[in-house]
C-alpha positions in Angstrom: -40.6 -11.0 12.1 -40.5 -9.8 8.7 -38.6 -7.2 8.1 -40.6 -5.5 4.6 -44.4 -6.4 4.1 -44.2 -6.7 0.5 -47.6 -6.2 -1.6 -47.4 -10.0 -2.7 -47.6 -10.6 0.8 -50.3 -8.2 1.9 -52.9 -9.4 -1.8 -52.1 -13.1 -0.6 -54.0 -11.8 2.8 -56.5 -9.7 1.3 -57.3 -12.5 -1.1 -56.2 -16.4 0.7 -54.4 -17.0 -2.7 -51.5 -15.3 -4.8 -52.5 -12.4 -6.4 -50.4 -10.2 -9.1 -50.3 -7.1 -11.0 -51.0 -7.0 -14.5 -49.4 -3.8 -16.1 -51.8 -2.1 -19.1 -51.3 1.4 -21.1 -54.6 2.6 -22.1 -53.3 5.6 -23.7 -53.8 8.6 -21.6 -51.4 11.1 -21.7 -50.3 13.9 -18.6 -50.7 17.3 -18.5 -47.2 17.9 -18.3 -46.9 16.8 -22.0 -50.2 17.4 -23.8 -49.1 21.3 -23.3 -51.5 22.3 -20.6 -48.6 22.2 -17.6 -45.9 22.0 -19.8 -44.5 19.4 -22.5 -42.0 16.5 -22.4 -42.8 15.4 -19.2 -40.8 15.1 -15.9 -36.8 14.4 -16.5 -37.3 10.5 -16.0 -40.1 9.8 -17.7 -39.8 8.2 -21.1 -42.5 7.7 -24.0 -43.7 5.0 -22.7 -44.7 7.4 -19.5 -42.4 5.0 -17.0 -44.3 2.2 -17.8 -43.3 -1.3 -17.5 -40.9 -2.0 -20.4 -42.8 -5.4 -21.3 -46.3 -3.8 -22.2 -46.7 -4.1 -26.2 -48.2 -0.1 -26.9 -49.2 -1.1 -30.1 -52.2 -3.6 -28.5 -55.1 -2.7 -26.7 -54.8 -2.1 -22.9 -57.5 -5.6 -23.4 -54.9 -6.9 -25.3 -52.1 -6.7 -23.0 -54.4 -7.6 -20.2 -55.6 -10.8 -22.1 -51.7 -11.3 -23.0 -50.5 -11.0 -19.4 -53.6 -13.1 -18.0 -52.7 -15.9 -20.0 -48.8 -15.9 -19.7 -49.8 -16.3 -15.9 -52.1 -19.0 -16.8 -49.3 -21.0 -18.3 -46.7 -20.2 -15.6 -49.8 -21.1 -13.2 -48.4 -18.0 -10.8 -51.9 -16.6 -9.7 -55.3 -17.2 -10.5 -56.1 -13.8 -9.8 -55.2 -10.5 -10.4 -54.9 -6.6 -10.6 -55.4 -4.6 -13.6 -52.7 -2.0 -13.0 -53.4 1.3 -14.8 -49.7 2.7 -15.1 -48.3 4.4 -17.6 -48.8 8.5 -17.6 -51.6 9.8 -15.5 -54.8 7.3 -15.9 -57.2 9.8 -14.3 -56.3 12.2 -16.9 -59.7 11.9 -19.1 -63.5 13.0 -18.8 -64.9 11.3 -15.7 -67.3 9.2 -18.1 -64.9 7.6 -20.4 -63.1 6.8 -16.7 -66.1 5.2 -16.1 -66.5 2.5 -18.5 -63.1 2.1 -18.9 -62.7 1.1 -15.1 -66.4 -0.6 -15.2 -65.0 -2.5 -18.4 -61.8 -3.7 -16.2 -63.5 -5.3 -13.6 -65.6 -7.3 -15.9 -62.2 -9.2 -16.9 -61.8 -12.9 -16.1 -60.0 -13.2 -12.9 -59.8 -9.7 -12.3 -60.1 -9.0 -8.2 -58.9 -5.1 -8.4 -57.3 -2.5 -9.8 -55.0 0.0 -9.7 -54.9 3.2 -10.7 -51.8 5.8 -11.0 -52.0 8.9 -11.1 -50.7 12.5 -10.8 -51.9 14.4 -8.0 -52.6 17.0 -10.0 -55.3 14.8 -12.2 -58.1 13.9 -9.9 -61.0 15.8 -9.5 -64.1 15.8 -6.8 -65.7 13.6 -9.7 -63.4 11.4 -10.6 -62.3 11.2 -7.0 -66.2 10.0 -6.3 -66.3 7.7 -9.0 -63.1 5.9 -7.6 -64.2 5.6 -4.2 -67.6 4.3 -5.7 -66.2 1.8 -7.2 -63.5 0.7 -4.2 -67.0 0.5 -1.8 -67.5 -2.7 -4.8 -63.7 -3.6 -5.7 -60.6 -3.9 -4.2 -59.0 -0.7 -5.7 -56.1 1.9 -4.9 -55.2 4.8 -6.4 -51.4 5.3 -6.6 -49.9 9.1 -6.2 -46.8 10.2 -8.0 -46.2 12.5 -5.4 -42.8 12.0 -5.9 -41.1 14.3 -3.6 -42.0 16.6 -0.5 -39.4 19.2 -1.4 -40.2 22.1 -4.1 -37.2 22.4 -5.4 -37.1 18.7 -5.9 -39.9 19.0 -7.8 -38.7 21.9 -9.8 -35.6 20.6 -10.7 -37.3 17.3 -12.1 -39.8 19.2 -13.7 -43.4 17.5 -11.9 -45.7 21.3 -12.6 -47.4 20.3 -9.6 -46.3 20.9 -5.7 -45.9 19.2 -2.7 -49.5 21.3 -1.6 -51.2 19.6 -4.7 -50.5 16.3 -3.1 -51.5 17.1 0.3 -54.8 18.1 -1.0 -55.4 15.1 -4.0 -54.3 12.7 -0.8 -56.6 14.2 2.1 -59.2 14.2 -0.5 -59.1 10.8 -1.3 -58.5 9.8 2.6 -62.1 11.5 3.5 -63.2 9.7 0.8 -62.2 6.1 2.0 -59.8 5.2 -1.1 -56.6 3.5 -0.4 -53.6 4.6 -1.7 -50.4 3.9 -2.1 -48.2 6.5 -2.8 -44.2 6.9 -4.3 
C-alpha cells in the first residue's frame, strides 16, 4: 500500500500516461499588493508571488509554456501536460480577459488541463461559473491558498482574507462541481 498518493500518480490515472505541471506567470497581481487589501503581500511571498523560481518573468506566460513544453520534449518526461497558473492570484482580473486567457491555454499543443491558483478572496459567482464551465470540458482545478484555519495565523502573516472567506470561495466552488486542491 502506498503510503502518499502523489499527483504524478493520480494524472498518470486520470490520463493512462505521465502527465506534468508546467509553471507560467501571466502577470496578475493580488489584492493584497495592488493596494486594495493592503500592499507587499503576505510575509513569504516574494516578487515573483511564490512562484516557481525557474519561470523566465521577462517572457510571455506562451513563452514559458512553449519553453517548458519543449524541455520536456527533449527529456521525453510526458507527452502531456498542465498549464499551471501560479504565481499571485490568477483569478484576479475581469472575468472576460479570464476567459480567453484560459480558452487560449487549452488550445496549446499537448495541453490536457490546467490549473489555476488562487486566493480565496479572488473568485467571484462569475468567474466561479466560468471555471466550472470550462472543467465540464477540461480537466481543471482550482487551487486555494487558504493557507491556514487560524485567524491569528492569518494575521500574523498578513493573508487580508479569513478563514470564513475560504469556507465560502470553497463551498462555492464544491456546489459548483470544480475540483480543488487546496494548501
Amino acid at each position: 500500500m502506498l503510503r502518499y498518493y502523489s499527483l504524478k500518480r493520480h494524472l498518470h490515472e486520470v490520463f493512462g500516461e505521465p502527465v506534468v505541471k508546467i509553471c507560467v506567470d501571466a502577470g496578475f497581481t493580488c489584492p493584497n499588493r495592488d493596494g486594495i487589501k493592503g500592499y507587499g503581500g503576505c510575509i513569504y511571498c516574494n516578487d515573483r508571488g511564490s512562484g516557481a523560481p525557474y519561470i523566465n518573468k521577462k517572457l510571455s506566460w506562451e513563452e514559458q509554456f512553449e519553453q517548458g513544453r519543449r524541455m520536456l520534449e527533449k527529456r521525453n518526461q510526458a507527452s502531456k501536460c498542465i498549464i499551471y497558473f501560479q504565481a499571485f492570484s490568477n483569478t484576479y482580473a475581469p472575468v472576460e480577459y479570464l476567459e480567453k486567457l484560459y480558452k487560449t491555454a487549452l488550445s496549446k499543443k499537448s495541453v490536457a488541463g490546467l490549473s489555476i491558483g488562487t486566493r480565496p478572496d479572488c473568485v467571484s459567482t462569475e468567474i466561479l461559473d466560468l471555471i466550472a464551465e470550462l472543467s465540464k470540458k477540461t480537466y481543471l482545478w482550482l487551487e486555494y491558498g487558504a493557507e491556514s484555519i487560524h485567524e491569528r495565523t492569518l494575521q500574523l502573516v498578513n493573508r487580508r482574507h479569513t478563514f470564513q472567506d475560504f469556507l465560502d470561495a470553497y463551498r462555492a466552488a464544491k456546489e459548483r462541481g470544480i475540483r480543488m486542491c487546496v494548501h
